[in-house]
mmCIF file of the N, C-alpha and C atoms, coordinates in Angstrom:
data_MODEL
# 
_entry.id   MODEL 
# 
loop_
_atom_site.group_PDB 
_atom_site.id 
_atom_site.type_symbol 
_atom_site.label_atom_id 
_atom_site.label_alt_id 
_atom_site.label_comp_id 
_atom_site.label_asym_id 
_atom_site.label_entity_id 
_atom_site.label_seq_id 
_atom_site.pdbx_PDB_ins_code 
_atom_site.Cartn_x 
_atom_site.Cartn_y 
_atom_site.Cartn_z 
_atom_site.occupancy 
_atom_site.B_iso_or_equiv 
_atom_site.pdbx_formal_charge 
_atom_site.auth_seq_id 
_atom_site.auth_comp_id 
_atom_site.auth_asym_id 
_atom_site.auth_atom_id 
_atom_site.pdbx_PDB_model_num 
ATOM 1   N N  . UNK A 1 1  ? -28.515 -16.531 -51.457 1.00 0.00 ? 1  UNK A N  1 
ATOM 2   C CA . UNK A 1 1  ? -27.179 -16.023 -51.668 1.00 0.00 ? 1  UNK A CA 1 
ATOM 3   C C  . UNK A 1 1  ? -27.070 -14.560 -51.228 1.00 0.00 ? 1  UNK A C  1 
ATOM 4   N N  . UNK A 1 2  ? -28.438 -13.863 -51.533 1.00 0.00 ? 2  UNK A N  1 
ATOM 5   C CA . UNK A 1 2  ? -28.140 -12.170 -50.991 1.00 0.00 ? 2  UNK A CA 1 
ATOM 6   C C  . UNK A 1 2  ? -28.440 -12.116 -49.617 1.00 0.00 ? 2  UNK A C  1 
ATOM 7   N N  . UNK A 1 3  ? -28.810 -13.068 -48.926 1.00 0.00 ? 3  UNK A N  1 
ATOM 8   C CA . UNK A 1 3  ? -29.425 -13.081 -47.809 1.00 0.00 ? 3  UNK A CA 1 
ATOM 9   C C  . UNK A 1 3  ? -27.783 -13.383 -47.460 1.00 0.00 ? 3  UNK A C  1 
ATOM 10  N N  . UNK A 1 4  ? -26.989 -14.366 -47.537 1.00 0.00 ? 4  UNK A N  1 
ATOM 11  C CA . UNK A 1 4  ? -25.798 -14.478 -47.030 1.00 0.00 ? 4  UNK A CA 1 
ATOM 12  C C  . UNK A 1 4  ? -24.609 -13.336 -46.983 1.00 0.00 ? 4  UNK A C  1 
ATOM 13  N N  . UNK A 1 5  ? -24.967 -12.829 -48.157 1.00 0.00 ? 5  UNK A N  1 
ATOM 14  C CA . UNK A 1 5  ? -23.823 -11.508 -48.100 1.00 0.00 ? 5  UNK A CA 1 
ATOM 15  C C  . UNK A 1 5  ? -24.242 -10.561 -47.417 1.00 0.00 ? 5  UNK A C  1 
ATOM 16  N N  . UNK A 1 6  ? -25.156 -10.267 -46.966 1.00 0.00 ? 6  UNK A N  1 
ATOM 17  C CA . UNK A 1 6  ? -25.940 -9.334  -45.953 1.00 0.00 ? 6  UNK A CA 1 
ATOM 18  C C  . UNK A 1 6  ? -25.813 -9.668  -44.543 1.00 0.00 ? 6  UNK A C  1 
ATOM 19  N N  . UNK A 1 7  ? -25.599 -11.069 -43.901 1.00 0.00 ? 7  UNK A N  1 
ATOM 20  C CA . UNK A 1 7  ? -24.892 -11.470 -42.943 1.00 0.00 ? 7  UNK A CA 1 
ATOM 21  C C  . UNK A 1 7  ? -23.967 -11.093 -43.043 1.00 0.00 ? 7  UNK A C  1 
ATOM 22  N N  . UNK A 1 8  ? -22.459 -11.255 -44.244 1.00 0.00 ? 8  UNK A N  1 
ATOM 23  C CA . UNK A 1 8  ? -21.085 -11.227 -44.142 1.00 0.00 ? 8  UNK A CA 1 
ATOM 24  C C  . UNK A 1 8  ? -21.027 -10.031 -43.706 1.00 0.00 ? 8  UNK A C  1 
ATOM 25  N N  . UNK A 1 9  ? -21.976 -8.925  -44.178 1.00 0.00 ? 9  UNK A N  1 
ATOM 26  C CA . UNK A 1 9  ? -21.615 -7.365  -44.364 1.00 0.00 ? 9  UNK A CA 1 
ATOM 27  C C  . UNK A 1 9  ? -22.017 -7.274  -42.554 1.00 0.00 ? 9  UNK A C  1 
ATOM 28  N N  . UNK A 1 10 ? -22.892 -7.925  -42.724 1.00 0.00 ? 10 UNK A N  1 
ATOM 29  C CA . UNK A 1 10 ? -23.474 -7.528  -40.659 1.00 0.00 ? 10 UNK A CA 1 
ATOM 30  C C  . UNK A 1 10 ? -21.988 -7.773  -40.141 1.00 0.00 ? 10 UNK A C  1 
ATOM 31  N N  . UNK A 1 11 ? -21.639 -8.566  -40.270 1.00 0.00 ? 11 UNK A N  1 
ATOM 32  C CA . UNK A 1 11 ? -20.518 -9.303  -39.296 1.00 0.00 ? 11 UNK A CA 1 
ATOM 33  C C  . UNK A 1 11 ? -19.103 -8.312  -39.429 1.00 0.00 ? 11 UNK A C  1 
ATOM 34  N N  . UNK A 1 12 ? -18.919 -8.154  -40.614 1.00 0.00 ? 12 UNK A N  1 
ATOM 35  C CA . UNK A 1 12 ? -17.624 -7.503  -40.586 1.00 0.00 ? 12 UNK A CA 1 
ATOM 36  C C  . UNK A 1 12 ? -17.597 -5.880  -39.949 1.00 0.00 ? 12 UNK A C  1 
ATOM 37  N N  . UNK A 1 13 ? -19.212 -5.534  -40.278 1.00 0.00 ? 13 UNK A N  1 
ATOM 38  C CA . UNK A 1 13 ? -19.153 -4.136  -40.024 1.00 0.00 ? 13 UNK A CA 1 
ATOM 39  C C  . UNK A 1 13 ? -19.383 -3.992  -38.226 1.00 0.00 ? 13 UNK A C  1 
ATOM 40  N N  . UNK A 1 14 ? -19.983 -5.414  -37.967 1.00 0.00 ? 14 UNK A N  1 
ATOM 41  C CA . UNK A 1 14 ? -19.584 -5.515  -36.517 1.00 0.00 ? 14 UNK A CA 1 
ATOM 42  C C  . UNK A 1 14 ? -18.330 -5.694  -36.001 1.00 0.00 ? 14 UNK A C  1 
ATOM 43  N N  . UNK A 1 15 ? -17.540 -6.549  -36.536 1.00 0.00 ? 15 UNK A N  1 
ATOM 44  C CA . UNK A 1 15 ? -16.244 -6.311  -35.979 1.00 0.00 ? 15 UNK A CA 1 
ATOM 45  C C  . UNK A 1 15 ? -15.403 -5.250  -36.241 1.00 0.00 ? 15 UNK A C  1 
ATOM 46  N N  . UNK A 1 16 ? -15.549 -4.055  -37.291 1.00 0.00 ? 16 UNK A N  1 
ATOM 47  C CA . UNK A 1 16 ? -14.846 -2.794  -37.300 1.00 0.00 ? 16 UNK A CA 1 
ATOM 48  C C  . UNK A 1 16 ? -15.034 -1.861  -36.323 1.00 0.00 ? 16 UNK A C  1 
ATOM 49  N N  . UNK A 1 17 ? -16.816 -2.378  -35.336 1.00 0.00 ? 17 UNK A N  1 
ATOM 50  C CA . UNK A 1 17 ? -16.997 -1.086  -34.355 1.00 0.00 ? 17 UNK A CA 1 
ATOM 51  C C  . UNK A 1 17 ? -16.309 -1.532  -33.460 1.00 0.00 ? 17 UNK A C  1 
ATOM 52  N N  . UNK A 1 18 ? -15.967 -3.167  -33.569 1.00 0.00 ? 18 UNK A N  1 
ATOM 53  C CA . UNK A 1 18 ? -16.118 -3.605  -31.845 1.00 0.00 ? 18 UNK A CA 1 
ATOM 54  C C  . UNK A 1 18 ? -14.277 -3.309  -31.836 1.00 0.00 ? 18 UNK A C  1 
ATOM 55  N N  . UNK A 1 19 ? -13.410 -3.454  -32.728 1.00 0.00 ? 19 UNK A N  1 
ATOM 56  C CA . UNK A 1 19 ? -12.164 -3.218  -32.767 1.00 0.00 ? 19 UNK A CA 1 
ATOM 57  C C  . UNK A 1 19 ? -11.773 -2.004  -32.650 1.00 0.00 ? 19 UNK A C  1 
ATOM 58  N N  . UNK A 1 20 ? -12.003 -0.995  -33.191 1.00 0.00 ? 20 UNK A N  1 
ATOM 59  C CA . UNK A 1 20 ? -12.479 0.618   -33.484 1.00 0.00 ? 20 UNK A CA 1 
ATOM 60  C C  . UNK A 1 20 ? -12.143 0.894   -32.043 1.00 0.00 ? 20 UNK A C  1 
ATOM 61  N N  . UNK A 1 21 ? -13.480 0.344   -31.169 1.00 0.00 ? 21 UNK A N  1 
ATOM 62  C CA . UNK A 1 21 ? -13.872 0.523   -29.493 1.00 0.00 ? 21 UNK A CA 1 
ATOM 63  C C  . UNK A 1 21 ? -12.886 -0.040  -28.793 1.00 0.00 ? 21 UNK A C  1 
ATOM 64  N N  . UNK A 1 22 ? -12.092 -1.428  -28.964 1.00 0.00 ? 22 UNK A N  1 
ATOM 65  C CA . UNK A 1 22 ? -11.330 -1.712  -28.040 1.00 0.00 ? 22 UNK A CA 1 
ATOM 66  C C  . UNK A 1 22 ? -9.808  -1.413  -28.152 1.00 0.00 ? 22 UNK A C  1 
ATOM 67  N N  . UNK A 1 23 ? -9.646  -1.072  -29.488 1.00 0.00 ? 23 UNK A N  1 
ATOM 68  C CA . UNK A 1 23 ? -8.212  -0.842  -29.537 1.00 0.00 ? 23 UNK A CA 1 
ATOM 69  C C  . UNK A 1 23 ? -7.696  0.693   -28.910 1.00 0.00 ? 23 UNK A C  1 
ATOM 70  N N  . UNK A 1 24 ? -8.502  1.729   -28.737 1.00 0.00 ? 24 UNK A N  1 
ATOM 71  C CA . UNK A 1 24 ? -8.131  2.532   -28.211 1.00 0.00 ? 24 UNK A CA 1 
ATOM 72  C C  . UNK A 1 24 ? -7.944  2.496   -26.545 1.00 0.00 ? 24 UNK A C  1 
ATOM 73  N N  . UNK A 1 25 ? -9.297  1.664   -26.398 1.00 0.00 ? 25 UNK A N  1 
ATOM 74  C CA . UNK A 1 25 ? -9.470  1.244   -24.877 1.00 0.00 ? 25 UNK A CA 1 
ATOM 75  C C  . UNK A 1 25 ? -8.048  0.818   -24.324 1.00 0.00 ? 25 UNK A C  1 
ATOM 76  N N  . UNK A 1 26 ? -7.506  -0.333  -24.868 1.00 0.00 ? 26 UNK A N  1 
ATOM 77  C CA . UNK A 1 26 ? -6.696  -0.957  -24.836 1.00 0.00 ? 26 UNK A CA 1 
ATOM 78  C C  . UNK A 1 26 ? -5.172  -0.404  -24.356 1.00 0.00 ? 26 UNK A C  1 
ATOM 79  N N  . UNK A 1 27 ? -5.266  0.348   -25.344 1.00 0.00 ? 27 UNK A N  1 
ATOM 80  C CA . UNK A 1 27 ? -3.794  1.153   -25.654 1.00 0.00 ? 27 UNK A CA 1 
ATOM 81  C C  . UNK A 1 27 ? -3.709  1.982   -24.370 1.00 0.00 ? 27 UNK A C  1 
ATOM 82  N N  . UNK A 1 28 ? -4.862  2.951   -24.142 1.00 0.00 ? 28 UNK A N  1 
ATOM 83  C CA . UNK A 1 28 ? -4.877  3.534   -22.981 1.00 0.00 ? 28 UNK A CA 1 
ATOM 84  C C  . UNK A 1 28 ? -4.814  3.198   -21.423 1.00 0.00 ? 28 UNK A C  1 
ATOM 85  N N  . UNK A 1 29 ? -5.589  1.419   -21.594 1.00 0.00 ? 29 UNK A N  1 
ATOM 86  C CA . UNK A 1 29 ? -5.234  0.926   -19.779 1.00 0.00 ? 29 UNK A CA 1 
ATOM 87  C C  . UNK A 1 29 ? -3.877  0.407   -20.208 1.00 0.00 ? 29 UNK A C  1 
ATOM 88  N N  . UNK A 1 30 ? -3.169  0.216   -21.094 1.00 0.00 ? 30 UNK A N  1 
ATOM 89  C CA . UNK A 1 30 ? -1.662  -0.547  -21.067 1.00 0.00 ? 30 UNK A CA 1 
ATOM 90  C C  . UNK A 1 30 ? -1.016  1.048   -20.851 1.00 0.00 ? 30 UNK A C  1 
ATOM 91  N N  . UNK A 1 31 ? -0.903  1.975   -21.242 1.00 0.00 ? 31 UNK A N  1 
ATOM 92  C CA . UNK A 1 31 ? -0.555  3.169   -20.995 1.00 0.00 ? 31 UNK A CA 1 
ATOM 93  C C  . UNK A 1 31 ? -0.352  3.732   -19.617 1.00 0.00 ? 31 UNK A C  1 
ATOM 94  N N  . UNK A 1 32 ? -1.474  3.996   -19.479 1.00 0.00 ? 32 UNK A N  1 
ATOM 95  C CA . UNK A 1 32 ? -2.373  5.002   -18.162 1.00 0.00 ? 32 UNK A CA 1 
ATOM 96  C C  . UNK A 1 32 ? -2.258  3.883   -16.545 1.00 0.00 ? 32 UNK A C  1 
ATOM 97  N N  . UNK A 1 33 ? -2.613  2.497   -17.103 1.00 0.00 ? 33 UNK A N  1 
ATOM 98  C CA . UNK A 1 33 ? -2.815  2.007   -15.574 1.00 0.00 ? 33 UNK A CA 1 
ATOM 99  C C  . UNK A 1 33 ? -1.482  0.754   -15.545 1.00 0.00 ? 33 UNK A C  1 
ATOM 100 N N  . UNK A 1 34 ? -1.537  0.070   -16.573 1.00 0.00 ? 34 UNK A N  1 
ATOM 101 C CA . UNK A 1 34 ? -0.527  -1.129  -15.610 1.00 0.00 ? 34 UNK A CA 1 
ATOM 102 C C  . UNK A 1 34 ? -0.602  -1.604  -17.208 1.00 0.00 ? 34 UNK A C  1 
ATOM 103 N N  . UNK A 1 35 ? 0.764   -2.695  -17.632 1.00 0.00 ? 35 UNK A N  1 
ATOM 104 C CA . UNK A 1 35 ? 1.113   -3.032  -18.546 1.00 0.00 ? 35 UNK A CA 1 
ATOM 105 C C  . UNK A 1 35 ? 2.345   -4.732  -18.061 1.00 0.00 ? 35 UNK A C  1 
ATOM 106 N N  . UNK A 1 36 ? 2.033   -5.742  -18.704 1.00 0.00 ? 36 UNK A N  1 
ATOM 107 C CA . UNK A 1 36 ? 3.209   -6.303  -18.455 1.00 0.00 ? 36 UNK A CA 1 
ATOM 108 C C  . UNK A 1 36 ? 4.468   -6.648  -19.211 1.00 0.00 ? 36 UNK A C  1 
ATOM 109 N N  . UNK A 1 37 ? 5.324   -7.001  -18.439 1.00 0.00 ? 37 UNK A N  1 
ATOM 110 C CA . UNK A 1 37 ? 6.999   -6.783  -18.916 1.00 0.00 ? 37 UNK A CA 1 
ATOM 111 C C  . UNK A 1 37 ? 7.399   -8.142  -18.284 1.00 0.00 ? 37 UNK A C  1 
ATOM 112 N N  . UNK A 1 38 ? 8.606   -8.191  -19.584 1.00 0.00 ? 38 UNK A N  1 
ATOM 113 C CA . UNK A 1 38 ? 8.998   -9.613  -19.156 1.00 0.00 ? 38 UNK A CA 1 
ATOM 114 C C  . UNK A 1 38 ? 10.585  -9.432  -18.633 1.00 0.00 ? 38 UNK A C  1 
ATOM 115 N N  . UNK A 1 39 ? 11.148  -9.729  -17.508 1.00 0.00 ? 39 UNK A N  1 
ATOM 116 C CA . UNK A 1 39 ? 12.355  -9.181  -16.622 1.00 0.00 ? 39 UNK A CA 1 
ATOM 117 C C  . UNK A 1 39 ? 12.869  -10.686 -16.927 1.00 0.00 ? 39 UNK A C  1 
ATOM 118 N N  . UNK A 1 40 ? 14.553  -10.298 -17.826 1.00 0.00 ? 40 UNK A N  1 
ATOM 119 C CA . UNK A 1 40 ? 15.396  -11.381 -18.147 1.00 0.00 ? 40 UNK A CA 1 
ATOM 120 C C  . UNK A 1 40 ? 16.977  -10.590 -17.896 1.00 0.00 ? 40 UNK A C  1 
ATOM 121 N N  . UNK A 1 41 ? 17.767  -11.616 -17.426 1.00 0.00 ? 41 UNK A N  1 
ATOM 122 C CA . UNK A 1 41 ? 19.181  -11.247 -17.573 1.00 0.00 ? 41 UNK A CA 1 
ATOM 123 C C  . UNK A 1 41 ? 19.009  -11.465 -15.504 1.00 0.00 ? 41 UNK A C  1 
ATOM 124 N N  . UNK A 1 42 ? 20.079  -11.056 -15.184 1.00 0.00 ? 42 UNK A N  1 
ATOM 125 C CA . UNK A 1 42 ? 20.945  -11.288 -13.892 1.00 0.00 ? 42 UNK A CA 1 
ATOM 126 C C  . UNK A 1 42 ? 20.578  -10.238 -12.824 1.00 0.00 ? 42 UNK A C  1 
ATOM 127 N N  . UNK A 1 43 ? 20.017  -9.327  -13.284 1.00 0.00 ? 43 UNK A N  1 
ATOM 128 C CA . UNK A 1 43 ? 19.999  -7.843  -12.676 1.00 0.00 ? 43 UNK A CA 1 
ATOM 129 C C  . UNK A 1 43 ? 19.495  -7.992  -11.682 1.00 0.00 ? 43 UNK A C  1 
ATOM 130 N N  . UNK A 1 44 ? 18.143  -8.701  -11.560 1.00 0.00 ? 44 UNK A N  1 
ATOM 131 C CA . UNK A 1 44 ? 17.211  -8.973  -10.177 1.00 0.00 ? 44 UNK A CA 1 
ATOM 132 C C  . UNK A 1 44 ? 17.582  -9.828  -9.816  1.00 0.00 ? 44 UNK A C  1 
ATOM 133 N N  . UNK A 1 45 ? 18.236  -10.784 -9.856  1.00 0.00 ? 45 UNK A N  1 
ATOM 134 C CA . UNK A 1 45 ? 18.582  -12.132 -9.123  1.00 0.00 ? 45 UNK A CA 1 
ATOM 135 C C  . UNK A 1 45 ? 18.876  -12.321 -7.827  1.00 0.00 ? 45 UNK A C  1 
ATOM 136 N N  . UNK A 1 46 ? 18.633  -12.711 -6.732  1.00 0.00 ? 46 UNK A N  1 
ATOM 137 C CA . UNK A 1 46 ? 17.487  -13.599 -6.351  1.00 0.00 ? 46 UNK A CA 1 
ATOM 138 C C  . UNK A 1 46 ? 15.844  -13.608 -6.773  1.00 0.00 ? 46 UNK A C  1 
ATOM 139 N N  . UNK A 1 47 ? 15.675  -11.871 -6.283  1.00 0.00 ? 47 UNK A N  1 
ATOM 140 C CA . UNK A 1 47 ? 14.260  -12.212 -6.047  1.00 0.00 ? 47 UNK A CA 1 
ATOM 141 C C  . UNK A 1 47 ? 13.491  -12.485 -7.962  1.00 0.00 ? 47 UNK A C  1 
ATOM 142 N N  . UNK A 1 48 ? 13.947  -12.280 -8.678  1.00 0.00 ? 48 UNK A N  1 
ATOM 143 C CA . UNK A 1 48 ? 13.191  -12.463 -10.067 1.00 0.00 ? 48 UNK A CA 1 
ATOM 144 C C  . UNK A 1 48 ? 14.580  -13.129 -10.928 1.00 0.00 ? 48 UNK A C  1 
ATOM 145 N N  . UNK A 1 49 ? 14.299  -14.452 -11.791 1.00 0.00 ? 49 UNK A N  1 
ATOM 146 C CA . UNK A 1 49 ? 14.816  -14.879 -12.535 1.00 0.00 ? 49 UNK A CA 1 
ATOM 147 C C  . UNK A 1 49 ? 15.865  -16.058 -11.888 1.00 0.00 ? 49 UNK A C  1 
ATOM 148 N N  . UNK A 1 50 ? 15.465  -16.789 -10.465 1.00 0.00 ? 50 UNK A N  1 
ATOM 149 C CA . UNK A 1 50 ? 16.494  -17.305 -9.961  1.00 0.00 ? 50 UNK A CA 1 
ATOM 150 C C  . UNK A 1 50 ? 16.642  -18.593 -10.793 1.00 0.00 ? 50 UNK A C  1 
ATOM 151 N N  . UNK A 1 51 ? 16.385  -18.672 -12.122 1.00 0.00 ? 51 UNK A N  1 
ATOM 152 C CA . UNK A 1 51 ? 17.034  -19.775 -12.449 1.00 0.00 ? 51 UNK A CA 1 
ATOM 153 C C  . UNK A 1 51 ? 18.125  -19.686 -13.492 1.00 0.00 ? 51 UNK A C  1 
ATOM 154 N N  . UNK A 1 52 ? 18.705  -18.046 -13.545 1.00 0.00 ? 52 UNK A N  1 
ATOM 155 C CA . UNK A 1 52 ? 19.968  -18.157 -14.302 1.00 0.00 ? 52 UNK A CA 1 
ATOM 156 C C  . UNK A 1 52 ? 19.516  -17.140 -15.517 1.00 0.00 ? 52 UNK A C  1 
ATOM 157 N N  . UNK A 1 53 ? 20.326  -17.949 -16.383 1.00 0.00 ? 53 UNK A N  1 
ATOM 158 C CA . UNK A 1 53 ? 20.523  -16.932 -17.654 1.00 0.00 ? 53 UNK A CA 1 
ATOM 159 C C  . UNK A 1 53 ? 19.185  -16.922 -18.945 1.00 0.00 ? 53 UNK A C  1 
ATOM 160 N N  . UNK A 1 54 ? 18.608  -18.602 -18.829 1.00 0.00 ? 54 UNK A N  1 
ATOM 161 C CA . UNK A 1 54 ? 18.155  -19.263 -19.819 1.00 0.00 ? 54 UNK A CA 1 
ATOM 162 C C  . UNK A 1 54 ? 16.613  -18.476 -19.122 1.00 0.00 ? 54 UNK A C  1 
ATOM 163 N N  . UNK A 1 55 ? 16.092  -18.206 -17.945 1.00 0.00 ? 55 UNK A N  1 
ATOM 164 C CA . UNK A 1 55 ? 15.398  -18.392 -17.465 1.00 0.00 ? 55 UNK A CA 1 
ATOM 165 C C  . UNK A 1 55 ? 14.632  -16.803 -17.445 1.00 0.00 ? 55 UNK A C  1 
ATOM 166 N N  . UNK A 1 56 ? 13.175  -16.135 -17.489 1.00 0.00 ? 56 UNK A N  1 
ATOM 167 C CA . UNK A 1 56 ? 12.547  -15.288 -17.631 1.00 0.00 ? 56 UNK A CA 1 
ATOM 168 C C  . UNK A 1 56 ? 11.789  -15.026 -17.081 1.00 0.00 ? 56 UNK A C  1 
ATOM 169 N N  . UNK A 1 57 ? 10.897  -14.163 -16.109 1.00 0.00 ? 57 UNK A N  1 
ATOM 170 C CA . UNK A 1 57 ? 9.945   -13.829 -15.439 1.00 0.00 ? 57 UNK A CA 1 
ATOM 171 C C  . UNK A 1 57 ? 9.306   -12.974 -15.924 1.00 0.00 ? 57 UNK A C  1 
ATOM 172 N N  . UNK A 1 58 ? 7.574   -12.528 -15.775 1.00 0.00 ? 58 UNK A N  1 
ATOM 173 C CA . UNK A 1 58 ? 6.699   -11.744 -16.215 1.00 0.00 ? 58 UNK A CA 1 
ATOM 174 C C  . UNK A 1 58 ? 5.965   -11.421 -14.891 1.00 0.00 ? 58 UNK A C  1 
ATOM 175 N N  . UNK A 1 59 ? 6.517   -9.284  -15.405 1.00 0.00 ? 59 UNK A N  1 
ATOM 176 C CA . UNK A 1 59 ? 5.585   -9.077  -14.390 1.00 0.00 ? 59 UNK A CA 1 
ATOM 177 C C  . UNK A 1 59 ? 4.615   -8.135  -14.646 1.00 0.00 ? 59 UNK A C  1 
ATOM 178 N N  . UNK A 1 60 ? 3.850   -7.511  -13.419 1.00 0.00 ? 60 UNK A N  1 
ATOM 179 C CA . UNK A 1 60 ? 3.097   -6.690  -13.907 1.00 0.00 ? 60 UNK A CA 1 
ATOM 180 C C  . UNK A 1 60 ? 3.706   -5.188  -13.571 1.00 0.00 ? 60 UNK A C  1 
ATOM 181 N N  . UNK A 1 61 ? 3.704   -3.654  -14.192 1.00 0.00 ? 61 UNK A N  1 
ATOM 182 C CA . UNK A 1 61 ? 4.323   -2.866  -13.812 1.00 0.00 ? 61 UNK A CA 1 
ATOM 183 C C  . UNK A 1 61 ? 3.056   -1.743  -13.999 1.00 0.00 ? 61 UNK A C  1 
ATOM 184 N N  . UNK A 1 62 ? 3.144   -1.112  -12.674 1.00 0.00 ? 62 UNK A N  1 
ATOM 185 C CA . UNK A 1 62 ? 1.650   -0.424  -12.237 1.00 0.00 ? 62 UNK A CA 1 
ATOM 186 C C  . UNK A 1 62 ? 1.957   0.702   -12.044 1.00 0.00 ? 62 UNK A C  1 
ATOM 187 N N  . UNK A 1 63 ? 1.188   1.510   -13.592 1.00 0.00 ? 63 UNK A N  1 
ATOM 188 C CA . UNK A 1 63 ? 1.692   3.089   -13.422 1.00 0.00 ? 63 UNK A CA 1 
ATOM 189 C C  . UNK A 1 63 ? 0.563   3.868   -12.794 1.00 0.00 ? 63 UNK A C  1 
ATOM 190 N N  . UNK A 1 64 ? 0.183   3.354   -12.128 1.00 0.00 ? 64 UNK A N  1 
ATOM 191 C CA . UNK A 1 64 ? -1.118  3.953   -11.499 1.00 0.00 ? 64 UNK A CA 1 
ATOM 192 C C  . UNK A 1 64 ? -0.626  4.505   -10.271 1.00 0.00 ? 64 UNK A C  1 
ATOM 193 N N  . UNK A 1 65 ? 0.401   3.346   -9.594  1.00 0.00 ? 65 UNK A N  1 
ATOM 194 C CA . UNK A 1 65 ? 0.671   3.855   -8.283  1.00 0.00 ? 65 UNK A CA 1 
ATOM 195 C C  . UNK A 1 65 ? 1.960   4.750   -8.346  1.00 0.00 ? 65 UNK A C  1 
ATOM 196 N N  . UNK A 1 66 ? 2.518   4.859   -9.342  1.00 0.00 ? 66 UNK A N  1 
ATOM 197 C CA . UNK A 1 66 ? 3.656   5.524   -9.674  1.00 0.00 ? 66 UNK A CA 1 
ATOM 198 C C  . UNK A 1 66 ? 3.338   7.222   -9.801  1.00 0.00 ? 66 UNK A C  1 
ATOM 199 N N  . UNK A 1 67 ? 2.202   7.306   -10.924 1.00 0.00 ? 67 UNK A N  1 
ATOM 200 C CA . UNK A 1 67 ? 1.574   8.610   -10.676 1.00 0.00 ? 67 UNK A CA 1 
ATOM 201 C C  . UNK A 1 67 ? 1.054   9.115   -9.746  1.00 0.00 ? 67 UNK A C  1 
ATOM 202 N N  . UNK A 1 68 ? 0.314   8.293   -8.720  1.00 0.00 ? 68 UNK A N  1 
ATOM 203 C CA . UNK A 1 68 ? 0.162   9.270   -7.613  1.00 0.00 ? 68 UNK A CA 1 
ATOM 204 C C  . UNK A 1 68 ? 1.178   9.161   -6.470  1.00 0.00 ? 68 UNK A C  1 
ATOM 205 N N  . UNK A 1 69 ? 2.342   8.640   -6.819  1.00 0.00 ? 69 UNK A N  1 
ATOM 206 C CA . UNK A 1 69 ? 3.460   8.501   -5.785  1.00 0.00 ? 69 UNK A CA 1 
ATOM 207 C C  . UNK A 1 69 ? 3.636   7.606   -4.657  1.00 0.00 ? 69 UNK A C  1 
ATOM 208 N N  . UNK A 1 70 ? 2.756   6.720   -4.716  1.00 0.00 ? 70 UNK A N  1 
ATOM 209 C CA . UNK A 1 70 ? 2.418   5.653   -3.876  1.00 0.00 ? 70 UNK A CA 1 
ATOM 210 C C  . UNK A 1 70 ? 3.489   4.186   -3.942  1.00 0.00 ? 70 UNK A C  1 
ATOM 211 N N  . UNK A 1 71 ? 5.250   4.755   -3.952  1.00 0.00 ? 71 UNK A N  1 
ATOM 212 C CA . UNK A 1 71 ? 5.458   4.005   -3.938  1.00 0.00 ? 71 UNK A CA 1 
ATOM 213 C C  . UNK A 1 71 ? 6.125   3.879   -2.337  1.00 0.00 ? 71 UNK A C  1 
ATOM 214 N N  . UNK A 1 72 ? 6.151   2.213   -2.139  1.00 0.00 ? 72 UNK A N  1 
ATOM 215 C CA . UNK A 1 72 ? 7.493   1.679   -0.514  1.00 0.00 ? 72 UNK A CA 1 
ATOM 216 C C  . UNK A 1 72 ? 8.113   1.371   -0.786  1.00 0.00 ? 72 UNK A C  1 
ATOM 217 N N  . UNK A 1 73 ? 9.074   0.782   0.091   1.00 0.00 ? 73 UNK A N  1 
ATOM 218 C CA . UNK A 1 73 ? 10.078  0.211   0.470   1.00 0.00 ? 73 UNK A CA 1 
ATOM 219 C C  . UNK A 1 73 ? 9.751   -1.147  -0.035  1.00 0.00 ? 73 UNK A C  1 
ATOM 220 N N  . UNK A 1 74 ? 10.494  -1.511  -0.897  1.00 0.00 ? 74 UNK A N  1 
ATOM 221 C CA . UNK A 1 74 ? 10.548  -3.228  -1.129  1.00 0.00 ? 74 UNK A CA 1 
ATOM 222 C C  . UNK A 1 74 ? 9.772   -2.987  -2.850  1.00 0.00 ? 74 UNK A C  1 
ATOM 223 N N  . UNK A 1 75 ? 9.187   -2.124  -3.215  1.00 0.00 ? 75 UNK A N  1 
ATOM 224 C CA . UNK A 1 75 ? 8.804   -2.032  -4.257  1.00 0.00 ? 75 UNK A CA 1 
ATOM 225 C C  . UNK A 1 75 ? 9.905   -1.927  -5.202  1.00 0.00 ? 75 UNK A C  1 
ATOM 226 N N  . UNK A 1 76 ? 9.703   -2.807  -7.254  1.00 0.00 ? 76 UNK A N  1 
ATOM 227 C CA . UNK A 1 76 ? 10.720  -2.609  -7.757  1.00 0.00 ? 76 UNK A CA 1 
ATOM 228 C C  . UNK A 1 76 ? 10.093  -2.017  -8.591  1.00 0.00 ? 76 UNK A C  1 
ATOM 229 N N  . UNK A 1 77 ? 10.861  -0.667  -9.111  1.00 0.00 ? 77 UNK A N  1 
ATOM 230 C CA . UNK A 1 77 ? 10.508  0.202   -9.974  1.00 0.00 ? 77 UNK A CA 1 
ATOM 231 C C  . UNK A 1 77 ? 11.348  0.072   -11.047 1.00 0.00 ? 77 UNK A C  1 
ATOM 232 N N  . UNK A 1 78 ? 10.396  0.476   -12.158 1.00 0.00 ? 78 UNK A N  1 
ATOM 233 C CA . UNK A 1 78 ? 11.385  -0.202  -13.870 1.00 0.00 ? 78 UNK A CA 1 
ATOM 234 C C  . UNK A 1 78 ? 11.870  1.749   -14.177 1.00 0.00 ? 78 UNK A C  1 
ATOM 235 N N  . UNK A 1 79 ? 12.708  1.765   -14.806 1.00 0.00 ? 79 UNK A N  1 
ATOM 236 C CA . UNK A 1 79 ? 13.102  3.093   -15.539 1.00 0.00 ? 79 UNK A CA 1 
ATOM 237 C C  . UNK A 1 79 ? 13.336  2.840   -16.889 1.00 0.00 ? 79 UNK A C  1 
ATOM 238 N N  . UNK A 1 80 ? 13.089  3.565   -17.848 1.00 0.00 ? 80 UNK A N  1 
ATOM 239 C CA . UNK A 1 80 ? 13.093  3.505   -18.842 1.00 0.00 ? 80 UNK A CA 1 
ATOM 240 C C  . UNK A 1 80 ? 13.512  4.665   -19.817 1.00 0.00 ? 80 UNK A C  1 
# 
């Protein structure tokens, strides 16, 4: 029985480092590099959402290339 609660304690205190470690990770590449967004309503229509009103697309939006200014022609940029 003490042998088991000494596992439970391994385990949980493993998952506080490993969460600890990724949730900051996390926050920062959704931040810093690219994050996705889900584009609904009429606004883009043709090229995103061509099936109307009911209908939703997911994309990816890449602030990586935004910060170093790397954007073209044909690129869609979100404002917020």
């Amino acid at each position: 029985m003490a042998q088991a609660q000494g596992l439970g304690k391994r385990y949980i205190k493993a998952f506080f480092k490993g969460f600890f470690i990724a949730v900051p990770i996390t926050v920062t590449f959704l931040d810093r590099v690219a994050c996705v967004a889900r584009v609904e309503g009429a606004s883009m229509q043709p090229s995103l959402n061509p099936g109307g009103r009911q209908a939703s697309d997911v994309v990816l939006l890449n602030h990586w290339s935004i910060r170093n200014y790397d954007v073209q022609r044909g690129d869609i940029v979100s404002l917020v």
